[in-house]
N, C-alpha and C positions, 0 to 999 in steps of 0.2 A: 504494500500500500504506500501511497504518499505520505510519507512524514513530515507535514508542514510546521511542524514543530521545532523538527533541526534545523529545517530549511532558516527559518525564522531566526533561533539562534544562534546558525553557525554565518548568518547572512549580519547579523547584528553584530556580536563577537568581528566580524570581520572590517566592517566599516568602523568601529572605536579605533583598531589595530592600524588600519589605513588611514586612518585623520590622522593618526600620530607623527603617520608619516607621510602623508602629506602635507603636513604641520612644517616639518625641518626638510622637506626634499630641496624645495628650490633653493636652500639656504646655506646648504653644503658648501657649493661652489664659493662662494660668497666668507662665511665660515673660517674656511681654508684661506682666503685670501688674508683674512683677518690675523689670521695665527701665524700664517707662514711664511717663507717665500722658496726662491730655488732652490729645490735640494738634489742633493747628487748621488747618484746610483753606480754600483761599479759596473763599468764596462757601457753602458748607456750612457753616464756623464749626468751632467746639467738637466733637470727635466721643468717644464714652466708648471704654472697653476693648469690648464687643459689637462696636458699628461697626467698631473697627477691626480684630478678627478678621475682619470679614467684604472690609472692601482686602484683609488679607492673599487670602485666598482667592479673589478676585475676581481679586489681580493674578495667579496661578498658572493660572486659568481663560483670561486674556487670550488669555497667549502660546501655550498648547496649540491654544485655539480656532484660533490664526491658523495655526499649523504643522502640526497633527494632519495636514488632509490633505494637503500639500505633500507629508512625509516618507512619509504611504504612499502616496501615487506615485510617490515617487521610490524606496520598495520593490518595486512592482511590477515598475518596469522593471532597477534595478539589480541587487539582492537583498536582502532583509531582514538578515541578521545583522550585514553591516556596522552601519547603520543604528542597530538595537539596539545595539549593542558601545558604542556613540560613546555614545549617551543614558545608558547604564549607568554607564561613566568622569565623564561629568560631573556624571550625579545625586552620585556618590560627591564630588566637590569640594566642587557647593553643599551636601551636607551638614558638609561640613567650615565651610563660608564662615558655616551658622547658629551657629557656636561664637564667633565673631568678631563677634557682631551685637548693637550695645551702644543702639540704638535703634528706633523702627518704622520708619523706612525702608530701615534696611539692610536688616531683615528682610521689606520690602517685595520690593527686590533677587529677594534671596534667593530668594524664594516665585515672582518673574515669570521668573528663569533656569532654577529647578527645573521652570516650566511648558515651557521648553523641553525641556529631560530628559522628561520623560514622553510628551510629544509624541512623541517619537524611541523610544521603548520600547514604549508600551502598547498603540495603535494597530495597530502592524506585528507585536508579537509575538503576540498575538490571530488575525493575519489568517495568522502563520507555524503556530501551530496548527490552523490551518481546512486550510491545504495538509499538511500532515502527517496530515489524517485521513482515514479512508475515510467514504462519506457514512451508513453507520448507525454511524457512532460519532463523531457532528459532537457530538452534543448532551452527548455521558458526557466526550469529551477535552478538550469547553469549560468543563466543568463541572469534572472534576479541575484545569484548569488555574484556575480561578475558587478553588477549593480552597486551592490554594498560597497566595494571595493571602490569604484569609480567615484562612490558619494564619498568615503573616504579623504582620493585624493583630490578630491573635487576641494571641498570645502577646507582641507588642512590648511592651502597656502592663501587662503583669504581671512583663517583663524591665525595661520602664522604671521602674517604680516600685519594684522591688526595687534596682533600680541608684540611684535617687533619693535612696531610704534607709539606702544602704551610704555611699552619698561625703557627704551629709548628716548623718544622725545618727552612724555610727560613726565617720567618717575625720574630722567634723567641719567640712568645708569649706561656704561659704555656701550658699542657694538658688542664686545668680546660677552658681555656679562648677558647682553637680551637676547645672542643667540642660546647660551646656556642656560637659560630660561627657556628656554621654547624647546628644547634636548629634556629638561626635568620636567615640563608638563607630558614628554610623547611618554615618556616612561610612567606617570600615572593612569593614562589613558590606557596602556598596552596591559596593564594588571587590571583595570575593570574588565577589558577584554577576556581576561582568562576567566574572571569572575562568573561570566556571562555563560562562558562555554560552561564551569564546571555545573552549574546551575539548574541549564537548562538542555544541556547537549544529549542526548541517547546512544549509546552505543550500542548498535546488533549484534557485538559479541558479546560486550559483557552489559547488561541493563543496570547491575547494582550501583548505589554510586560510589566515588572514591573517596578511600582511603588515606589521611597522608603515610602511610604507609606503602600503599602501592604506588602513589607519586612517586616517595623516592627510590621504592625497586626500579619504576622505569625511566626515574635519571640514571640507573645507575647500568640496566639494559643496554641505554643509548647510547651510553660512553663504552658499553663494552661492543654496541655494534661498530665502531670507528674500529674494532681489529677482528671483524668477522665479516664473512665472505654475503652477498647478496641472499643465494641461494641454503646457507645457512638459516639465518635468520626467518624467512621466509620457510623452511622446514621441507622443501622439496630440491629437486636436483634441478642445475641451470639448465638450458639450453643457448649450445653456440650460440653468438650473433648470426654470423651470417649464415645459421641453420633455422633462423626464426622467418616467421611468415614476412613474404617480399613488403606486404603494406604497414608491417610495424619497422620496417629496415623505412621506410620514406615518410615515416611520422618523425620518428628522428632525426632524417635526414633536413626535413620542414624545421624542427624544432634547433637543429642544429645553428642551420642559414638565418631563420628567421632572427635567432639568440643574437649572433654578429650582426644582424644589417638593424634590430632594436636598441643594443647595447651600445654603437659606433656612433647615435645623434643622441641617443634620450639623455644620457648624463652632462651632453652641451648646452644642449635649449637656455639654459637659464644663463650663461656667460657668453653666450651668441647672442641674444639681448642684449648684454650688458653693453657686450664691446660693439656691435653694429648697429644697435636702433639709441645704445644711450639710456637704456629704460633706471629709473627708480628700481630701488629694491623694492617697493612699495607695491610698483607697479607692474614688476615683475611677477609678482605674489598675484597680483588681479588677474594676468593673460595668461599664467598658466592653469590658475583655480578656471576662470571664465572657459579654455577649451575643455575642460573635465568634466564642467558641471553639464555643460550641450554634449558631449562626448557620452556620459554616463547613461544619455536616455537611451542612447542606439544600442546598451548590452542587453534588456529586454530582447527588444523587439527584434537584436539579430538573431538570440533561440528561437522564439518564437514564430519569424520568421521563415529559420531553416529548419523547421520542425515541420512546415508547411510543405516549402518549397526544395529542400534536398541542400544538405552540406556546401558541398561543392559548389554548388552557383552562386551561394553566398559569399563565400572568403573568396572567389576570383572575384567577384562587387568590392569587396573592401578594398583588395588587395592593389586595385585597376586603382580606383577614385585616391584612394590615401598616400600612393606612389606620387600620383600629379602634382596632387594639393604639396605633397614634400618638397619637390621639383621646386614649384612656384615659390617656397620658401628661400629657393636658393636666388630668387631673384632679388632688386632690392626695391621694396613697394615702400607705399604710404602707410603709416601707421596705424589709421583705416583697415585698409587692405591684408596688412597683415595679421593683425589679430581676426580677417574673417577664415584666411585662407590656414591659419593655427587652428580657428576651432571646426571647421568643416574636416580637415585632416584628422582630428580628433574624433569626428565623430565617424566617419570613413576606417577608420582603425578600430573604433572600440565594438564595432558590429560584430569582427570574427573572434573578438576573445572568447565569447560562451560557444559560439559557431565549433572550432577546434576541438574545443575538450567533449561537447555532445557527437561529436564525431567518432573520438576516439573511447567515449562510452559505449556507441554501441558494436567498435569494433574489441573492445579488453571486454573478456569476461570478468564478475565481480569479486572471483579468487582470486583474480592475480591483480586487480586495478590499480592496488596499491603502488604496488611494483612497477608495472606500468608507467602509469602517469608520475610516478617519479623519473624513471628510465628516460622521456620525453623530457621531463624536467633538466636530466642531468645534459642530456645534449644540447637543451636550450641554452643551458650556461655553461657548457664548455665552452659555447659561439659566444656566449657574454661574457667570456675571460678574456675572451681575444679582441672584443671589439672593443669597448672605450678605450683599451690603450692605441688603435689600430687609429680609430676615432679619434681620441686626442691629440694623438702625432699626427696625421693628416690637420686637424684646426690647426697647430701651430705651424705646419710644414706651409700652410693655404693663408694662415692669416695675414689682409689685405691684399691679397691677389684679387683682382677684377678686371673684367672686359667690358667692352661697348659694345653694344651691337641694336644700332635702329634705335637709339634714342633710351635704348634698356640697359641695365648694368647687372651683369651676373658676377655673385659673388665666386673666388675659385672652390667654397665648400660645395658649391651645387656639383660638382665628380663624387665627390664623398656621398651625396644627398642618393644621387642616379646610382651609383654603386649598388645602396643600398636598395634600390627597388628594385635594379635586375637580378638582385642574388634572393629575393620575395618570390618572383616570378617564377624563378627556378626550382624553387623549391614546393609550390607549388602545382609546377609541373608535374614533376616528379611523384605526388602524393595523388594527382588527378588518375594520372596513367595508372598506376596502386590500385586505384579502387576501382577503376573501369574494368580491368580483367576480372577483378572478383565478381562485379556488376554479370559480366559476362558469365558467370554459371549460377545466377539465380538459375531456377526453376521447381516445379513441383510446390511445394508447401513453402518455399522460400530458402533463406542461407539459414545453415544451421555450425556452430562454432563447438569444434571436437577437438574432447581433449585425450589424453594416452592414461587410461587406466585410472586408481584411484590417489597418484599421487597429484595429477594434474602439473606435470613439471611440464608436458610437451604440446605445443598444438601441431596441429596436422600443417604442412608444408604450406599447405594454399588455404588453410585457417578456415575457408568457407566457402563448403561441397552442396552439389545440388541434395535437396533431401530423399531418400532412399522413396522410391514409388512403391 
């Protein structure tokens, strides 16, 4: 049945967690500018503020890449909410710990711990909403819950920047001190979050509620999964990669592309304002809240949508419209113009986010989805380990490059911008073709997903065989 219960508050739980950090995102940048300046790497040298926005991110990427699927296997077989609960508590610390962070490597820290937080949260609570759903309403309760997330980051950076400018210009206290104020409120916000989940969240393995006793069994699980194999933890035996069915080998490969060509702009946005439009930190805080809040409506309705209409047609929509609108960002418009063609791209991108994961619900069965949609997770951030540094050294390598042409002035990030939409495209591709062959042996009573015996460690090569007549 529907569990519109969890939906509710693993959907609530999640937009607290996402203010928090929508709260401090665009301020990082900014942050760092504040604390630091060049600092030098061996064998790299000299790196500016871009580059190093992009370690930060790179190192948050590391540690999820490496954990994502660990923790949902180890949700599959034990249960999700633990699991959740622990990542929730200690997202809320490292948010505490960025108040404390007086140079770029704490805040390196800072950023590789938090990757283990999310690891443990986002992964399994995705995969807790796919069990919670009935399957014509995969694509509307991934999408509500995508929602939360987008209210999140919707509203953080118009709560941050009001908050920036009350303990700043009214109270009087420094930059350094009202970004660290705004780092101590994400970390109260991210403990009512866990509040929320333990409260009201249901688990289908285990219904009791917890214990702090079994809290700390499974901090103590999690830390022993960092020296235990996938297929351990999870309680069945691996299967090869490249023995796994061809349309999970091109969900990662989607997940991989998409990780790099998302990871390569999204950690700039807020310092590409700074340095080419001149914006306020103030106002910075406005145009990025402002594309989230227009953005956040189209994660409904992209489930919903492609619940209707078929996967696939949807995210080649996003995928088409949100590349353009990126493109056109490389241009250099009116400030008008810009903040339309930010929040149409916004809302052009936020369609496939629920689109994706109902896709890949109803291709992982709910024994292994854990596992899974972590597995997609880890190759999303492998491509996000590479790209902001990939991305930041291209901004610095481009910054003030521009041409003429017809009265228009492109900036030289628009290679970086296009980069990034032809390597969408491809990957894309790639995931179309996937599912078309499988498309191709519908018949009879429809696809039916087998698995090998009662360990369930293996699916059948081609995952999904006409049904037996």
């Amino acid at each position: 049945m529907d569990n519109s219960k969890n939906l509710f508050a693993l959907s609530l739980s999640s937009f607290v967690v996402n203010l928090s950090y929508g709260l401090i995102m665009p301020f990082i940048p900014l942050y760092l500018k504040a604390i630091g300046s060049i600092i030098t790497l061996p064998i790299i040298g000299n790196i500016g503020i871009a580059a190093q926005i992009g370690f930060l991110a790179a190192g948050f990427m590391i540690s999820r890449a490496f954990l994502a699927p660990k923790y949902g296997a180890l949700s599959d077989y034990s249960g999700r909410k633990p699991i959740i609960l622990v990542g929730l508590i200690f997202y809320s610390f490292l948010s505490a710990f960025y108040g404390f962070a007086t140079n770029f490597w704490l805040l390196f820290i800072a950023r590789f711990l938090q990757g283990v937080a999310s690891a443990a949260v986002w992964p399994v609570a995705e995969a807790l909403v796919a069990d919670s759903s009935t399957e014509e309403k995969i694509g509307r309760n991934l999408g509500l819950f995508m929602l939360s997330m987008q209210f999140g980051w919707a509203f953080g950076p118009f709560i941050g920047s009001a908050g920036y400018y009350y303990v700043h210009a009214v109270l009087g206290f420094s930059s350094v001190f009202s970004y660290r104020a705004l780092f101590l409120a994400t970390a109260i916000l991210s403990l009512i979050s866990a509040i929320i989940c333990e409260l009201l969240v249901t688990d289908p393995k285990n219904t009791a509620p917890l214990k702090l006793k079994e809290i700390f069994v499974t901090i103590w699980v999690m830390l022993v999964a960092l020296f235990k194999s996938t297929q351990t933890l999870a309680r069945r035996n691996k299967t090869p990669l490249l023995k796994k069915p061809k349309i999970f080998l091109a969900m990662y490969a989607y997940g991989l592309l998409n990780g790099f060509a998302f990871s390569s702009i999204f950690p700039l946005m807020t310092i590409f304002l700074l340095d080419y439009y001149h914006l306020s930190i103030e106002t910075i805080g406005v145009v990025v809240g402002l594309g989230s809040v227009v953005g956040m409506l189209m994660n409904p309705f992209g489930g919903w949508i492609s619940d209707k209409r078929g996967r696939i047609p949807i995210l080649w929509f996003s995928t088409i419209v949100g590349g353009i609108f990126l493109i056109l960002i490389g241009v250099k418009l009116t400030f008008a113009l810009l903040v339309a063609v930010f929040v149409l791209r916004q809302m052009a991108m936020a369609i496939r986010m629920p689109v994706f994961r109902a896709f890949q619900t109803e291709i992982v069965p709910s024994e292994v989805r854990g596992e899974e949609f972590g597995s997609v997770q880890m190759y999303f951030n492998i491509g996000s380990i590479i790209g902001p540094i990939f991305g930041g050294y291209m901004y610095d390598l481009l910054y003030g490059v521009e041409w003429e042409f017809h009265n228009y002035t492109f900036y030289g990030l628009i290679f970086l911008f296009s980069l990034t939409v032809f390597l969408s495209i491809v990957s894309l591709a790639g995931l179309t073709i996937a599912n078309r062959k499988i498309m191709h042996k519908k018949s009879g009573n429809g696809l039916k997903k087998i698995y090998v015996a009662t360990t369930m460690d293996l699916l059948d090569e081609e995952l999904l065989l006409p049904a037996k007549k």
